[in-house]
N, C-alpha and C positions, 0 to 999 in steps of 0.2 A: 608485450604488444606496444609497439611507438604509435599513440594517436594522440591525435589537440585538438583542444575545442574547438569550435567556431567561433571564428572574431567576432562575428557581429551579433552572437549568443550573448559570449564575453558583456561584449561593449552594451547590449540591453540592459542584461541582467546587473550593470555597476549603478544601481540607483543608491541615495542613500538610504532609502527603504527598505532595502533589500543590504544596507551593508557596505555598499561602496566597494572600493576595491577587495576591500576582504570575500565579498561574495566572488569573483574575479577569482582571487586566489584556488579559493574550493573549487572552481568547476576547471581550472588548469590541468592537465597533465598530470603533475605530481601531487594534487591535493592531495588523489585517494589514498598514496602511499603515503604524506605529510601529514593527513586524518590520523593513520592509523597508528603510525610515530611517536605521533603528540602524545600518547597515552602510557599506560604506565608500563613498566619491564614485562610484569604478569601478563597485562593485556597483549603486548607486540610476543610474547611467548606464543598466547591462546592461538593468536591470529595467524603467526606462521608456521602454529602444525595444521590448523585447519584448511592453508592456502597449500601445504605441501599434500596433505588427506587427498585435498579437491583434487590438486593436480595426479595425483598417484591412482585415481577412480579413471575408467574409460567413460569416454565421454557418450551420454546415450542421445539417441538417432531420434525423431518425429515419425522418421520414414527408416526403421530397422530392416522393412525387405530389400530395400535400396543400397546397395554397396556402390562405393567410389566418393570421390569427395568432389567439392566444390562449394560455392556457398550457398545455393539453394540446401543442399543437403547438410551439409556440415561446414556451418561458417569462421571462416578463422576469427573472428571478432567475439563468439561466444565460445568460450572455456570450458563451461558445464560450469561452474565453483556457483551462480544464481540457484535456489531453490527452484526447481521446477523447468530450467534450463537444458531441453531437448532438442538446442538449435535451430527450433524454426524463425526464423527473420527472412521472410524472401523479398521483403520490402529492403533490405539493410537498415531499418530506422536503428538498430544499434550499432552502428559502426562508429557515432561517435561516445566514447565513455559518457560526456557528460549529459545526452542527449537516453544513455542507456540507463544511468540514473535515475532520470525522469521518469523514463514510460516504465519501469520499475515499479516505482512510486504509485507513479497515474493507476496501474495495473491494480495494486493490492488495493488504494480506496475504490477504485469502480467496483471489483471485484466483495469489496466488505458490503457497500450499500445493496450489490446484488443480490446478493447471500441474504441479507435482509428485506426486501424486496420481497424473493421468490415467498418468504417465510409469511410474511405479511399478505401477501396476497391470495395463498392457499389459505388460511386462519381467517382473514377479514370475510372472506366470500364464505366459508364455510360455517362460518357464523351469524354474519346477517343474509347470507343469500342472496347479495346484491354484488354484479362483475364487479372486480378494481375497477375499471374504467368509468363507472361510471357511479363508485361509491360518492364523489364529492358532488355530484349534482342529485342524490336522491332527497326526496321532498321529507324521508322520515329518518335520514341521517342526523346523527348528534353533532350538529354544529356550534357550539355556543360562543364562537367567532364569526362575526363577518369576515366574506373572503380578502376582503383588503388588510384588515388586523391580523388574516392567518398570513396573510403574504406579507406585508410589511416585518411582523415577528420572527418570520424564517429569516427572510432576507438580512437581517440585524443580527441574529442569533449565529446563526450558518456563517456569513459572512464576516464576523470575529474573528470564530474558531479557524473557520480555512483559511483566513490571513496569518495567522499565527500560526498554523501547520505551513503554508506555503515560506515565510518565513526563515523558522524554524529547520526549512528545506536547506536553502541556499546558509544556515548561522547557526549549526546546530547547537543545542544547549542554550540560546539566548532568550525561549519563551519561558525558562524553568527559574524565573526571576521574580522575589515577591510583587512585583508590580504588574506582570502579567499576568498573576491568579488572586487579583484580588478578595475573592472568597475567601482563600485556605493562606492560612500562614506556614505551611508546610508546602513551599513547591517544590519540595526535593521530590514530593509523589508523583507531580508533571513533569520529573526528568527522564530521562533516557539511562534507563537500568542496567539494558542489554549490551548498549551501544552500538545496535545496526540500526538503521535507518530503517523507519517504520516498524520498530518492534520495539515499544518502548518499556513493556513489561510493567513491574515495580507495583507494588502494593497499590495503585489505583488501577492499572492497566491489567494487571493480573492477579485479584482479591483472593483467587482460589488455588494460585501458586501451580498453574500448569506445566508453566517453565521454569522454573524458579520454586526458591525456599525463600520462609524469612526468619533468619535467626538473631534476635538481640535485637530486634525494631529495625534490621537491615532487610534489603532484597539480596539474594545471593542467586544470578540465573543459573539453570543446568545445560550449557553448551545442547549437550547432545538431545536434551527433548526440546528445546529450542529446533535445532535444524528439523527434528522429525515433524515438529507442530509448522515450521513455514513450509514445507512439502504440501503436508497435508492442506493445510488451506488456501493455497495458489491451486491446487488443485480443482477443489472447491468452490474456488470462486470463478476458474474460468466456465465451471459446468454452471455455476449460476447466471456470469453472463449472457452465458448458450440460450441458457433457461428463457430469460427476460425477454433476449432476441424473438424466440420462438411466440414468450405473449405478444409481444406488438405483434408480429404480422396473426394472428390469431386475434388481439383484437378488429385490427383492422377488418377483421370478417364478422365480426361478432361473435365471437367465440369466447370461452373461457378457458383455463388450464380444468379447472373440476371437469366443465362441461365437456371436454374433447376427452378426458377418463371417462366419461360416462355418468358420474354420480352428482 
């Protein structure tokens, strides 16, 4: 597939904040394949029986009653080789690679917070009895912040971490540097284990070895419960967004998730 960035993607995204031209590089044309390059014999083995796997699978449908092609249906810009990639794009927001990237990315953390969200919300109400919506203004909620100290702290806390995730987006490997995790003198545990994008694994990211073993104080991931476990949670997380969606307009009425079950 011949696609290129956006210039004036490009040309934002070259701050030095962000890396300068070398951010520039990565969202090119050939980063994805010069990402993958970069890395060692074993790795560019792994990678091109998995791209040959993808491509050798039929690519599945949003809409399997619908036969014929076109890009509503089956767009030539998605391959299937994405976890969870069933061609739907009737916007095209992925036509351009580095743009598909992105809303990748964007997709799995919306999709992580919601997941926790929906958990948090069914738990918090079924325990004090009070909607989400309107747990932070209840007069017998455990606050022992004022709201500006809880705001300011997020705002500080959050806003670290996502810059160093956003970062870390455009220059991968550059936050897994002792001076980025100044707590732990082990930031080999903040690296990227796996080496896809958002799935960093590795003995902090995954303590119970879902994906992954760890033999001799190494992380060693397992390919294939790797692919099963990004299925599975892309999954999961767009039925959580679903979820979310469904509270707000249910708050908006006064409603709750317990209260429209009935209990």
């Amino acid at each position: 597939m011949a696609a290129t960035s956006s210039p004036a993607v490009l040309s934002g995204l070259g701050s030095s904040f962000l890396g300068g031209k070398r951010t520039q590089i990565l969202f090119s044309s050939n980063a994805f394949v010069g990402a993958r390059t970069a890395g060692s014999s074993s790795s560019q083995k792994k990678f091109f029986v998995a791209a040959a796997a993808a491509a050798a699978k039929p690519k599945k449908s949003w809409l399997p009653g619908v036969r014929g092609g076109g890009n509503f249906v089956d767009p030539e810009w998605l391959d299937g080789s994405l976890p969870g990639d069933y061609g739907f794009d009737p916007l095209g927001l992925g036509k351009d690679p580095a743009f598909l990237k992105w809303y990748r990315e964007a997709e799995l953390i919306h999709g992580r917070w919601a997941m926790a969200a929906v958990v948090g919300i069914f738990v918090g109400q079924a325990w004090s009895g009070i909607p989400w919506f309107e747990a932070g203004a209840d007069p017998s909620a455990i606050a022992p912040f004022s709201f500006g100290s809880l705001l300011g702290t997020q705002l500080i806390l959050m806003g670290w971490v996502e810059s160093k995730r956003w970062v870390d987006f455009f220059n991968p490997e550059s936050q897994s540097v002792e001076w980025a995790t100044p707590w732990s003198r082990t930031s080999e545990n903040f690296a990227n284990a796996t080496g896809d994008q958002g799935y960093p694994g590795g003995k902090f990211f995954d303590p119970l070895g879902l994906a992954g073993k760890i033999q001799n104080g190494v992380y060693i991931p397992d390919g294939e419960k790797l692919e099963r476990l990004k299925l599975a949670e892309i999954k999961h997380a767009r039925i959580a967004m679903l979820a979310m969606l469904i509270f707000y307009f249910e708050a908006g009425q006064g409603k709750t998730p317990l209260g429209a079950l009935g209990l």
